[in-house]
C-alpha positions as CSV (number, residue, x, y, z in Angstrom):
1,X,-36.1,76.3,31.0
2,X,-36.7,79.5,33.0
3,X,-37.3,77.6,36.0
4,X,-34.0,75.8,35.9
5,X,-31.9,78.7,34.8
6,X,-33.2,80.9,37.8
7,X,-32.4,78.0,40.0
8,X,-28.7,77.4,38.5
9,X,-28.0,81.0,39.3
10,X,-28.9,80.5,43.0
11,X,-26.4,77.8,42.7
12,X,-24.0,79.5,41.2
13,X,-24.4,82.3,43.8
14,X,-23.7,79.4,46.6
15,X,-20.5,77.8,45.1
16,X,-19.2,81.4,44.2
17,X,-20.1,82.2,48.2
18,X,-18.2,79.2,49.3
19,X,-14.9,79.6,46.6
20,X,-14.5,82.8,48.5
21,X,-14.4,81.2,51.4
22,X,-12.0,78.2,50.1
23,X,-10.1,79.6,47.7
24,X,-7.3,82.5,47.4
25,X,-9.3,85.8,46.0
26,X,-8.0,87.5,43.1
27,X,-6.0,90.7,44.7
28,X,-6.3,89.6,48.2
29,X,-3.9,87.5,50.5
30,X,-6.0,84.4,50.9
31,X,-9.6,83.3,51.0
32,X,-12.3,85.5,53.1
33,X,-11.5,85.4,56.6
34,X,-15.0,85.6,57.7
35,X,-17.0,83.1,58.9
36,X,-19.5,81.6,56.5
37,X,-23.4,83.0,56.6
38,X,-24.8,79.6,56.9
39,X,-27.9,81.1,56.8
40,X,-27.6,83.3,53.8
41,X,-26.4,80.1,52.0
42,X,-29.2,78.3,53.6
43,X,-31.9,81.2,52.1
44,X,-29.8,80.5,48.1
45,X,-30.5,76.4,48.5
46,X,-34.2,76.8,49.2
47,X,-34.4,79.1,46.3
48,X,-32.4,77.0,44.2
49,X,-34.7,74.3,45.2
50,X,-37.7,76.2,45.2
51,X,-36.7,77.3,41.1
52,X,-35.7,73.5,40.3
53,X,-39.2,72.2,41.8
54,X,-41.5,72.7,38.6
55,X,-39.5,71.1,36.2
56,X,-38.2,68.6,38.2
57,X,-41.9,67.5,38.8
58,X,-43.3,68.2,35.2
59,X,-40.7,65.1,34.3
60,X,-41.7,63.3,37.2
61,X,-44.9,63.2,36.7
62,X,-44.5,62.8,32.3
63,X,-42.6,59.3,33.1
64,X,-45.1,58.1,35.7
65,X,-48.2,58.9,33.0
66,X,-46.1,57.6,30.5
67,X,-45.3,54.6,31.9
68,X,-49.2,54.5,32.4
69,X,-50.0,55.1,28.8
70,X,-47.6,52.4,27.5
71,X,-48.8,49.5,29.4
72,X,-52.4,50.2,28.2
73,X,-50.8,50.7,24.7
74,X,-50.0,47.1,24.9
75,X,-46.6,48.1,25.2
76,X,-46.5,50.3,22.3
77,X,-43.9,53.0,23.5
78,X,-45.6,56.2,24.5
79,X,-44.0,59.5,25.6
80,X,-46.8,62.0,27.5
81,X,-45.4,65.6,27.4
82,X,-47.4,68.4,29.6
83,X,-47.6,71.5,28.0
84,X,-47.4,74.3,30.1
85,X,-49.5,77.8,29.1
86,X,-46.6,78.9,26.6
87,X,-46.7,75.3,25.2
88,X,-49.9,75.6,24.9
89,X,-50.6,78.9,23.0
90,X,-48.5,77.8,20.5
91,X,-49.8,74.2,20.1
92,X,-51.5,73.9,16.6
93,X,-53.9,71.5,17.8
94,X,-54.5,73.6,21.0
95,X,-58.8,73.4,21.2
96,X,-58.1,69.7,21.6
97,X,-57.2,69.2,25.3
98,X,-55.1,66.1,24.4
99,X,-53.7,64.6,21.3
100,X,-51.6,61.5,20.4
101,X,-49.5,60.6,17.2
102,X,-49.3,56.8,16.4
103,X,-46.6,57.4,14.7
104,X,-44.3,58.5,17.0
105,X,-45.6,57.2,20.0
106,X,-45.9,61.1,21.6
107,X,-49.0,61.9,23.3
108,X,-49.8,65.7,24.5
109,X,-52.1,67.0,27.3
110,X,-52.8,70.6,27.6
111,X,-52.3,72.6,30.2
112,X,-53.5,72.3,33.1
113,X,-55.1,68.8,32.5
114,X,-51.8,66.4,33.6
115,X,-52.8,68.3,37.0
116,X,-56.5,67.0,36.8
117,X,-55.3,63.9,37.0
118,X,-52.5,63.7,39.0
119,X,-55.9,65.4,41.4
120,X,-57.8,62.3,40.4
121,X,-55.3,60.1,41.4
122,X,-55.1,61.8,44.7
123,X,-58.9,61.7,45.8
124,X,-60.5,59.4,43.3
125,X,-63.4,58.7,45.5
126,X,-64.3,62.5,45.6
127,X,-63.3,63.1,41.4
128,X,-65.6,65.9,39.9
129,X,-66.1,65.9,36.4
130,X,-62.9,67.4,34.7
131,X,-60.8,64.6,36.8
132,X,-62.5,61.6,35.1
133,X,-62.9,63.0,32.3
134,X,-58.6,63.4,32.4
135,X,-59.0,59.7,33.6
136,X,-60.4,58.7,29.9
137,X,-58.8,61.4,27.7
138,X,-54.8,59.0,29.4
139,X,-57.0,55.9,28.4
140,X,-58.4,58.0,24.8
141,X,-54.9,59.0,23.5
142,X,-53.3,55.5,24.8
143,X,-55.4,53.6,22.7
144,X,-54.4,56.1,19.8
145,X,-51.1,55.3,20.3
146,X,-52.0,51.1,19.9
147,X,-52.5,52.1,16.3
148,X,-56.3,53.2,16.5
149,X,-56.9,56.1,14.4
150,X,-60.9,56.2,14.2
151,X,-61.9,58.3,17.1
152,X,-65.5,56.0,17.6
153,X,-63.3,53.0,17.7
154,X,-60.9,54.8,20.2
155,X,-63.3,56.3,22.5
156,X,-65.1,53.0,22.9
157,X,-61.8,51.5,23.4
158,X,-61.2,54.0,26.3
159,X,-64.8,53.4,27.8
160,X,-64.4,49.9,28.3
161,X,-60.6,50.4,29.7
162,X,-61.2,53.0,32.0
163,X,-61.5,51.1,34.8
164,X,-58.1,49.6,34.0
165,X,-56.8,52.4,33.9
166,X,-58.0,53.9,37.3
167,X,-56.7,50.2,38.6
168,X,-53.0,51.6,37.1
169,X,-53.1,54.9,38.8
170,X,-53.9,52.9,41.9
171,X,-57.3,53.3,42.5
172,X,-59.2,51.0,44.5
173,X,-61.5,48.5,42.9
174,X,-64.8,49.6,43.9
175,X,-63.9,53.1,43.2
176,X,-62.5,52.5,39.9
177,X,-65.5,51.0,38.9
178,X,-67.4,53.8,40.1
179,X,-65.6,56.7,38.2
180,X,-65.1,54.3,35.1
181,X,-68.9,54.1,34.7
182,X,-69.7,57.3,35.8
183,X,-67.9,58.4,32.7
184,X,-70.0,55.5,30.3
185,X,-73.2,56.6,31.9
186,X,-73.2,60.3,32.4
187,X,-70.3,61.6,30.0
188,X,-69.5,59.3,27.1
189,X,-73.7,59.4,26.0
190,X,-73.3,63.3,25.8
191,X,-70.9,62.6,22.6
192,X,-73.8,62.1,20.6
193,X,-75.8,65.2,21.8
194,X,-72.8,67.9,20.9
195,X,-71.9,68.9,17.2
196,X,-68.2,68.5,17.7
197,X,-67.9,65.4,20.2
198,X,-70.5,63.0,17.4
199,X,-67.4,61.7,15.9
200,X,-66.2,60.5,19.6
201,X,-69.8,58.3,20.0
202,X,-71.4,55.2,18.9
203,X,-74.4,53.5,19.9
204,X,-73.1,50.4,19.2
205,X,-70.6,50.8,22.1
206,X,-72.6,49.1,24.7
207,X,-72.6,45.7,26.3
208,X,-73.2,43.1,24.1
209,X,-73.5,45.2,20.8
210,X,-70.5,45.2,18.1
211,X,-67.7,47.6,19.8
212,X,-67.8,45.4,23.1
213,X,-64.4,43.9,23.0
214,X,-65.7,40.9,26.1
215,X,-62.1,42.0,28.4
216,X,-62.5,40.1,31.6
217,X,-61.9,43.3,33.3
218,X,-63.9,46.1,31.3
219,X,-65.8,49.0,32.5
220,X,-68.8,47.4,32.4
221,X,-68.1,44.0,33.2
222,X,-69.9,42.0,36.1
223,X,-67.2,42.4,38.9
């Protein structure tokens, strides 16, 4: 809301520039016969602009993820918000970098993680570690918003989605692939080794054991 207020007073500063120039002033005979400063009015609209730019792409960016996170919701509504560093402090469930209510359909990535993968979805093929990882928590909090609530169930879910996901942000096929299983074989088997993340990991999420769902195009299916 700061953005957009600072930028609403640039233009506010332009159409008050350009009434003078219009309109009859209070206490003078007619508008102001000087020429307009074009450039001085051209110095407030990239300001304004400049101001308006961060909000204006936060919401841009929360309807393309959203739309993201609703088709692999099966259609189940879902409404990503991006909390920004003031959101974030204040966020009771602010350890978590994202979280998703079923109920309500709203999911909730921390800051900065909607940029690490709006990063991913620029240079998939050279992703590091935090970028696919952002790649399964949108696939992770999606299938929350299905109706999943069991965070075993969930991630495995997301494992063997991933690469449909990746397909939705526009990744190439080979690539998608790549970073999906990446993520199975390097990240998602590191669950089980860490305290906090055992809840997030099953060994029965493998090919062929009982969380393999069989989807034609899974993570881990034969291309």
């Amino acid at each position: 809301m700061v953005w957009i207020a600072v930028s609403l007073f640039f233009c506010w500063m332009i159409v008050r520039e350009l009434r003078s120039h219009w309109l009859d002033r209070p206490g003078y005979d007619g508008p102001d016969p000087r020429p307009i400063a074009r450039s001085h009015l051209a110095l407030l609209a990239a300001l304004a602009l400049l101001f308006a730019w961060p909000p204006l792409n936060q919401w841009r960016v929360e309807r393309y993820l959203s739309s993201k996170a609703t088709m692999l919701a099966d259609s189940h509504r879902a409404r990503l918000h991006c909390n920004t560093v003031f959101d974030t402090l204040f966020d009771r469930e602010m350890m978590n970098p994202g979280h998703a209510d079923p109920k309500t359909g709203e999911i909730v990535f921390q800051y900065p993680w909607c940029d690490r993968i709006m990063d991913y979805r620029a240079h998939p093929e050279r992703a590091d570690w935090e970028e696919i990882a952002s790649l399964n928590m949108l696939t992770h909090e999606s299938m929350h918003i299905r109706g999943e609530y069991d965070e075993s169930i969930t991630e495995c879910e997301a494992v063997q989605r991933n690469f449909r996901t990746a397909r939705l942000l526009g990744v190439r096929e080979e690539v998608a692939r790549s970073n999906a299983l990446f993520y199975y074989q390097n990240m998602y088997s590191r669950h089980g080794q860490v305290g906090m993340q055992a809840p997030y990991f099953s060994d029965q999420c493998a090919p062929g054991k009982a969380m393999d769902e069989h989807l034609s195009d899974s993570t881990w299916a034969t291309p």
